[in-house]
N, C-alpha and C positions, 0 to 999 in steps of 0.2 A: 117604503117603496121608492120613495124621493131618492133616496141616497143608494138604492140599487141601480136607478137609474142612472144618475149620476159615475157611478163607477162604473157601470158596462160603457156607458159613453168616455170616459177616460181609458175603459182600457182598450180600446178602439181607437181612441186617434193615437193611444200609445203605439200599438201596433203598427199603424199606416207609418208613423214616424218613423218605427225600424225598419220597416220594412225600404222607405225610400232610402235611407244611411246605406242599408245592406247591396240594394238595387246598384250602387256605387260599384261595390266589390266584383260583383257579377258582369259589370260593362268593363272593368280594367279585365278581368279575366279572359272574356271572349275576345276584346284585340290582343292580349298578350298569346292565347293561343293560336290566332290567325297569324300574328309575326313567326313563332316557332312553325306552322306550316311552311308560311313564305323562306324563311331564313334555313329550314332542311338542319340545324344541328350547327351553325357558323352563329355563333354568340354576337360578332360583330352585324352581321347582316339583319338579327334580330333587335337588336336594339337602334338599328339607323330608322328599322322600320316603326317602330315603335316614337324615336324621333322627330320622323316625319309627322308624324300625327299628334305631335303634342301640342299643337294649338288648333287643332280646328277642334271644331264643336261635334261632338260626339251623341250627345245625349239631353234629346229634348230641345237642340238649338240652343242650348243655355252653357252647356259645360262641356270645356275642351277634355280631350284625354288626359290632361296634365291633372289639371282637375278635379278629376275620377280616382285620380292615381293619388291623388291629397286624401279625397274624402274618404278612402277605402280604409276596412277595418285593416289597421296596424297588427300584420303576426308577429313582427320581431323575430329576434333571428332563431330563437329555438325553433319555430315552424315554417322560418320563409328561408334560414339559412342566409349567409352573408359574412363580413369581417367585423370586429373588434378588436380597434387595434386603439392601446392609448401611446402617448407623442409627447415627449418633456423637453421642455424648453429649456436650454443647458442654464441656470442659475450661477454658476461660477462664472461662466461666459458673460454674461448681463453687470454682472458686477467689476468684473475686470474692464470689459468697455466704459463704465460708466465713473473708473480711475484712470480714465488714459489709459487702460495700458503699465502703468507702473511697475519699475523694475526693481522696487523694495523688496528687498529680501522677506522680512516677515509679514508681510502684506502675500507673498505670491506662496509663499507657506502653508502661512492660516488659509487662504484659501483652498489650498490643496488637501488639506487637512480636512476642511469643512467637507468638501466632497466626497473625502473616502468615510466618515461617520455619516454622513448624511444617507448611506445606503441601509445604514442599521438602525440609524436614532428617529427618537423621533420628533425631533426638534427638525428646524426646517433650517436649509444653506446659511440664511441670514444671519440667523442665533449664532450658529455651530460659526460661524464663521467668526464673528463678533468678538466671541467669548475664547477662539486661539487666537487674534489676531493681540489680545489683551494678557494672555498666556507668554507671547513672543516677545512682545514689546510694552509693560507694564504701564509706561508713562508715554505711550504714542496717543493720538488722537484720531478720531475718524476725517475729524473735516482736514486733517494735511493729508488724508489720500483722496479724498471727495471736494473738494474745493477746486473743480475742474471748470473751464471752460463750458462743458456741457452740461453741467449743474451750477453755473454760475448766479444765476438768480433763483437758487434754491440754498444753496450748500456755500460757504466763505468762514472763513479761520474761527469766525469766531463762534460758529455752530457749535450746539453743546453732542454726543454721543446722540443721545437719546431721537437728536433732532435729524440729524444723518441718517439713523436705522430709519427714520419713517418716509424720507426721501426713500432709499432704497427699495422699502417697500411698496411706496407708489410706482417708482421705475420697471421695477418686476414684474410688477400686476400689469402696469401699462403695455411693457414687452408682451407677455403670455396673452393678453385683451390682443395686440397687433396680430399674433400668433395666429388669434382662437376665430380672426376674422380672414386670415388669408386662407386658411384650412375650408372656413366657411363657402369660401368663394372660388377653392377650386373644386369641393364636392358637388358644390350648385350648375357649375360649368360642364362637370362631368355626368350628371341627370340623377344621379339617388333623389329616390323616392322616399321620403320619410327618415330622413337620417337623422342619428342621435349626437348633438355635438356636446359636449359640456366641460368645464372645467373643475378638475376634481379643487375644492377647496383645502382638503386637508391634507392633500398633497401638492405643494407649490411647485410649480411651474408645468403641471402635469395636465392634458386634457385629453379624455375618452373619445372615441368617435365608435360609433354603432354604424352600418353600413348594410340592411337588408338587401337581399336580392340579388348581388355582386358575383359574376359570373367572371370577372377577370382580374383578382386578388392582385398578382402579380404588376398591373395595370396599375391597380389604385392606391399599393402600397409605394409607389416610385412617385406618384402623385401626390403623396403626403408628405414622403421624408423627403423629399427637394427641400432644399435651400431656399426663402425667397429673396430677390437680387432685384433692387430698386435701382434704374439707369432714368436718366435725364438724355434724351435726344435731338439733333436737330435732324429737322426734315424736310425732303420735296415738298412740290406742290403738287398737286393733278394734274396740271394740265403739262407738267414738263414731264411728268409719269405716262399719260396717257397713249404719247407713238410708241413708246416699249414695251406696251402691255398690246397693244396692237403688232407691233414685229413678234412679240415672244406667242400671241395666236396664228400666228401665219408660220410660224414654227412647229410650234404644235401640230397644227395639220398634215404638215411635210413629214413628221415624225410618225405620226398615229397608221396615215397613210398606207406609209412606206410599213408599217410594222402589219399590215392588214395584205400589202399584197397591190392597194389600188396605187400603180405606178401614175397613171396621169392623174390623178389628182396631187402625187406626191409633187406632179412636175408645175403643176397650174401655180398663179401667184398671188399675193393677199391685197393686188390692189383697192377690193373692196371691202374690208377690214373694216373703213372707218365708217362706211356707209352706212353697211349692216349695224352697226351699233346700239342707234336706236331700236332696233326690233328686239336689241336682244333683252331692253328692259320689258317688253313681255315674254320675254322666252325662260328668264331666270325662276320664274314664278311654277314655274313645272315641269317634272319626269316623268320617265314611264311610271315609275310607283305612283307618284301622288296623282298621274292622269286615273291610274286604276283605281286609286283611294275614291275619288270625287267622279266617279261614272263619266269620265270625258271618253269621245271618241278614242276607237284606234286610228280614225285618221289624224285627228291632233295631238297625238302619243306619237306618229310614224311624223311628224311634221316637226315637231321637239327632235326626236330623233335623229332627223336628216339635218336639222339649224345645226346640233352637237358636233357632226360630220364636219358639216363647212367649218364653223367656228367654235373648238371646243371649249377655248381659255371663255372668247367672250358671250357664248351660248351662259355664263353660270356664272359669269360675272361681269357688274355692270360699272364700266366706266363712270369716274363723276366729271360731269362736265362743268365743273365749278373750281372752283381755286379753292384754296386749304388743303391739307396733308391728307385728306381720304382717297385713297386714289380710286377705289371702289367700293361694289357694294355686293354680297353675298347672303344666299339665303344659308341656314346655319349648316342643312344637310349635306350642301357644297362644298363643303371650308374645306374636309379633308381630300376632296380630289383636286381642287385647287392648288393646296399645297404640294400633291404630289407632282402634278403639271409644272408649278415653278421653281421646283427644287431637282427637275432634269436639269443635266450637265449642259444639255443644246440649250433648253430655254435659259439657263440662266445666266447663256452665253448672251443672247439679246439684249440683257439690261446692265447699265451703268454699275462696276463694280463697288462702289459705297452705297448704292441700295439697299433696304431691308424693308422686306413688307410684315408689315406684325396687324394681327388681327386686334380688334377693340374687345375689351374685356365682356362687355353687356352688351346686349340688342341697341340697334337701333332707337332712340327715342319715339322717333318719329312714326315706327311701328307697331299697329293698333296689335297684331298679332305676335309680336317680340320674337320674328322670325330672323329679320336683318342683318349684319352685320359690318361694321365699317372693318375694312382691308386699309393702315396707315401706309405711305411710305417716310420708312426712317432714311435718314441721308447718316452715314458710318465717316466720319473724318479723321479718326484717329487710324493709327497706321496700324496696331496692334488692334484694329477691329472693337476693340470695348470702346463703351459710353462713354462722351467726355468730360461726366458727372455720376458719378456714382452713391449709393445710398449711405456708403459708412461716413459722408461729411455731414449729413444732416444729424443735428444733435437734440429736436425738438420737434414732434409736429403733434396737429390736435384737431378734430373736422368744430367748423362752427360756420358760420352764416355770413354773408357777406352784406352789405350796405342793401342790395334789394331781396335781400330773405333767400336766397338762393346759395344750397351746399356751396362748403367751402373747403379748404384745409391753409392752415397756417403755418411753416415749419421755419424753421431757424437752423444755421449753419454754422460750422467749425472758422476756424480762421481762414484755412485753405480754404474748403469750401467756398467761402463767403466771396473770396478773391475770383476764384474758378466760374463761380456764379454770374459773377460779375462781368465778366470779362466773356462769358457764353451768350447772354442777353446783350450784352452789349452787340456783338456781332450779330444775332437775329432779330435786333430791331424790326417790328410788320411782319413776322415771320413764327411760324410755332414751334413751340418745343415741346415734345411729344414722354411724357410720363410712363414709364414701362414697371411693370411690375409683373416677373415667372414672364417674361416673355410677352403678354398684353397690352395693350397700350389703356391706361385709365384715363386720361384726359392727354390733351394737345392745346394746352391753351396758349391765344395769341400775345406775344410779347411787345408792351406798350412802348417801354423802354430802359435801362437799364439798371437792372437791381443791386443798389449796392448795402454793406453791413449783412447781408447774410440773411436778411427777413422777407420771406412771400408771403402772400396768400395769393391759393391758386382758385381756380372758381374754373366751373364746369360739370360735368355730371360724373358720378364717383360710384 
């Protein structure tokens, strides 16, 4: 009787247990079908709204939507539908960079070579590659095409074969791991819920992505296959940002205005632009949606509403009134009508043409609810508009820890590079230079003073 006991009371809190896991699945469904009401069949309006509520607390005061949307039972895509797309990191490519470049004849061969067996065989680029490059050239060596500059304290003349293929194969791995983390960080940027990322091991350079749920394929296949393009920036400060983000909202108004019909408001002028500012660090915090989400008045919905009218730029986005390269601050739902606002022809007429405002890759630190976002400004000096430092010089980098326990990244530089480097720092002495990566800005950290040989470490939050 002891151990019927026993098992009714097990299967009992069994139950309560599934039952709360399940209770999960049931709360992401009920907002997911309130967004499809609010949103009428506009995939984009469904999912901003669905956005909007990913961090407030939903259930029980304890768990955000975002949350709910983890906990829920996983259908995958046979029953939730979605993409499966996998994504090869080109291996001939990796190895060619990691020779210079070399114009050897049987080097550029066997490698061409390796690539077109590599579609059938099933040995992997490295092998195939290996084994024609010793077909072409008998009595060649690996370490005279890999005795480079960017495997210099890895790879030199006197490496034996054996010792070079194992370099290459860390290099490759290392590439495909960079690969398998930028893929990572723009699915996370773009909200899948439960996504499958992996790298196939017994196919090299190759990594799967599973994507439930994906209602704009088109969207998120152009968001994989990009290219990622690592630029080095110098930039503004705020506060020499901050009268142009005030002219480019008194612009806006004049534009919005004029497009609505209200002539005298179109004709009124922004001399309190700056005043109004401060208010607008409480105005940023809410719209009509999230007034509706969180039971506020229609009158402080109609009050947001009316601030948007006066100040639309800085109704949503809040100047910083501090020095360093943020020029502002945005909550995340905002970012794309911001951008639309300062990518008009008129606004973008108000600001200093070497400008570039690029958004930070991650929330706010400082934000308990990882709504935030820092809005950089980059200063553009070159005349051809690209970076005045680009990723193809960096020949090394690797995250570790710095003196007080706090992320790091380490990289090391080409010759150019190294010079370039140098001569960039030098000139931004007290001033920051601003990390870009697909467009993002990953740190901005301050330059002490001038880095010469080609070796950082950068520190900052990553």
């Amino acid at each position: 009787m002891q151990n019927k006991g026993f098992v009714r009371v097990f299967a009992i809190l069994l139950t309560l247990v599934c039952v709360f896991y399940l209770s999960f699945s049931f709360v992401t469904r009920h907002y997911t079908n309130k967004a499809k009401e609010f949103a009428k069949g506009d995939a984009r309006a469904e999912q901003a709204y669905l956005d909007s509520l990913a961090n407030e607390k939903v259930y029980f005061g304890n768990w955000t939507l975002k949350d709910c949307r983890e906990m829920e039972i996983g259908l995958g895509l046979d029953l939730k539908g979605g993409m499966n797309v996998i994504l090869e990191v080109s291996v001939p490519d990796v190895i060619k960079v990691l020779a210079d470049n070399k114009t050897d004849e049987a080097f550029n061969q066997a490698l061409a070579n390796a690539a077109k067996l590599a579609t059938t065989s099933q040995e992997d680029v490295i092998t195939l590659f290996i084994k024609e490059y010793h077909k072409l050239a008998p009595a060649g060596k690996l370490s005279e095409l890999f005795a480079t500059q960017q495997l210099k304290d890895k790879v030199n003349q006197k490496s034996s074969d054996a010792e070079v293929e194992k370099v290459l194969r860390e290099e490759v791995k290392a590439a495909v791991e960079n690969s398998y983390n930028v893929l990572r960080t723009r699915i996370d940027r773009f909200g899948v819920v439960q996504p499958n990322i992996q790298s196939l091991e017994d196919k090299m350079g190759r990594i799967m992505v599973e994507l439930p749920g994906i209602k704009e394929p088109e969207r998120v296949r152009k968001l994989l296959q990009g290219s990622a393009n690592l630029e080095f920036w110098e930039t503004y400060t705020a506060k020499d940002v901050a009268p142009y983000l005030q002219s480019a909202d008194a612009k806006l108004r004049t534009i919005l205005a004029r497009e609505t019909g209200d002539q005298a408001k179109a004709d009124s002028t922004a001399s309190d632009s700056a005043a109004v500012a401060p208010a607008m660090t409480q105005a940023t915090t809410a719209d009509s949606l999230a007034a509706a989400l969180k039971g506020e008045s229609k009158e402080q919905t109609a009050n947001m509403e009316q601030i948007k009218k006066e100040h639309p730029l800085l109704a949503i986005l809040q100047v910083n009134p501090n020095n360093g390269p943020v020029a502002g601050y945005a909550n995340a739902k905002d970012t794309a009508e911001i951008n639309k606002y300062l990518s008009m022809p008129e606004v973008m007429a108000e600001m200093p043409k070497d400008l570039r405002l690029k958004w930070g890759v991650s929330a706010f630190e400082y934000d308990p609810k990882a709504q935030t976002f820092e809005l950089y400004a980059i200063r553009s000096t070159e005349r051809n508009g690209k970076a005045p430092l680009e990723g193809d010089v960096v020949v090394n980098a690797k995250d570790e820890y710095d003196q007080y326990g706090k992320p790091a990244v380490s990289m090391s530089m080409n010759t150019d590079g190294a010079r370039r480097w140098a001569q960039l720092t030098k000139q931004n002495i007290g001033k920051s230079i601003a990390i870009v990566l697909d467009g993002y800005v990953y740190s901005a950290p301050n330059v002490n003073n001038e880095i010469t040989g080609g070796n950082s470490q950068i520190t900052g939050h990553f």
